[in-house]
N, C-alpha and C positions, 0 to 999 in steps of 0.2 A: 307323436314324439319321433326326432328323427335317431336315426341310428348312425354310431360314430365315424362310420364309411360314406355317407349320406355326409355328417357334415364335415369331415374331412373334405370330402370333394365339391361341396358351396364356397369353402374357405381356400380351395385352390393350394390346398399342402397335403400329404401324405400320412397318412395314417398312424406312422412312428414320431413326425413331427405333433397329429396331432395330442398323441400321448402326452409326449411333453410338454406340448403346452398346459394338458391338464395337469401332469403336476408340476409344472412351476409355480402356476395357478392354485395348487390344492383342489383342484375342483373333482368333485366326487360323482357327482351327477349330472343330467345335461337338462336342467332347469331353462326358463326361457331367458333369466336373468344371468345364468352362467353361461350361455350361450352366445348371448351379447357383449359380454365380458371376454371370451373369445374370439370373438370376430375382432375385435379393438384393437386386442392383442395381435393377433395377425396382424392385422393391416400395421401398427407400428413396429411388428418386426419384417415387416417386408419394405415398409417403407425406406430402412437401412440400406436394403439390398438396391432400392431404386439408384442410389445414389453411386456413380462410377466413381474408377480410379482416378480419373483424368480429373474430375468434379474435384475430387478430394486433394489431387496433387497441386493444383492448380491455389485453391482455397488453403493449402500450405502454403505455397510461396509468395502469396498477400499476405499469412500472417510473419512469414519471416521476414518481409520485407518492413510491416509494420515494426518488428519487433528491431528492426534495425535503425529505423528512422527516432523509436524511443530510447534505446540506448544511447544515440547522437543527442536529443534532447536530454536525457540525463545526464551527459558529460556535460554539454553547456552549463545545465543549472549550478553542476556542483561547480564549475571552474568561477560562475558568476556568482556563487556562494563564496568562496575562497575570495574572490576580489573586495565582496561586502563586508564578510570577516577584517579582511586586512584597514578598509577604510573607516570600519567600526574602532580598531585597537589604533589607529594613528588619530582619529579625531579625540578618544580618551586620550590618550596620552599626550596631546595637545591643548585639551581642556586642563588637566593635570599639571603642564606647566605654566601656565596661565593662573591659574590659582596658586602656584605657588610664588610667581613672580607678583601676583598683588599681594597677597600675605606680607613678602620683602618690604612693598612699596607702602605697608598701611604700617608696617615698622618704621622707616625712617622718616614717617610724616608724623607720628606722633613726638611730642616733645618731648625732651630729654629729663629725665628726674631731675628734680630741684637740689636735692642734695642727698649722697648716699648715705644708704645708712649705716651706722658703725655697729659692725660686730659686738658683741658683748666685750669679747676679749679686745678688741680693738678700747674700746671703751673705759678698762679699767687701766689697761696699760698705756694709754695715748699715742697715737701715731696717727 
C-alpha cells in the first residue's frame, strides 16, 4: 500500500493538492479502486491547466464571431418573417374581397321576387 507522499508524487501534485482531492472526492482510504479514481481525477484536472490563454482567447473570438454571423442570420429571418406576415395579411384581405365581390355578383344574378309581399298592415288597409 502506498503512502500519500508516495502517491502524491506518482500523481505529479503536492501533497496539500493531494488532500484535496481526497475530500473532494470523500475518499477516506487509499483503496486500489480509490486510487484510480484519483489518478482520473488528476489527470482531468490538469488537463485544464494544459490548455493556454492564447488557446482559449483565440477559441473566444471564433465563438464571437460565430455569434455575430447568427445574430446577422437572425435579423434576416425575422425581417423575412415580417415580409411573409405582411403577404400573408394582403393575400387575406384580398381573398376577403373577392368573396365579397361574388356574394354581390351571386345577388344580382338571382331573379328578382315575383311580387312583394304585403305587410299585414299593408293588407287590411290597402296601398
Amino acid at each position: 500500500m502506498k503512502t500519500k507522499e508516495e502517491l502524491a508524487k506518482e500523481l505529479g501534485i503536492s501533497r496539500k493538492t493531494l488532500y484535496n482531492y481526497l475530500n473532494e472526492l470523500n475518499i477516506k482510504d487509499l483503496s486500489f479502486d480509490n486510487i484510480e479514481k484519483l489518478k482520473s481525477y488528476s489527470k482531468s484536472k490538469n488537463k485544464s491547466k494544459e490548455i493556454s490563454k492564447s488557446e482559449l482567447l483565440e477559441e473566444l473570438n471564433q465563438l464571437k464571431l460565430k455569434n455575430a454571423e447568427l445574430e446577422k442570420q437572425n435579423e434576416t429571418l425575422l425581417s423575412n418573417q415580417d415580409v411573409l406576415l405582411n403577404q400573408i395579411e394582403y393575400f387575406k384581405n384580398d381573398i376577403n374581397s373577392e368573396i365579397k365581390q361574388i356574394k354581390q355578383n351571386m345577388v344580382l344574378l338571382l331573379n328578382p321576387p315575383k311580387q312583394e309581399k304585403k305587410s299585414l298592415f299593408q293588407k287590411f288597409f290597402g296601398n
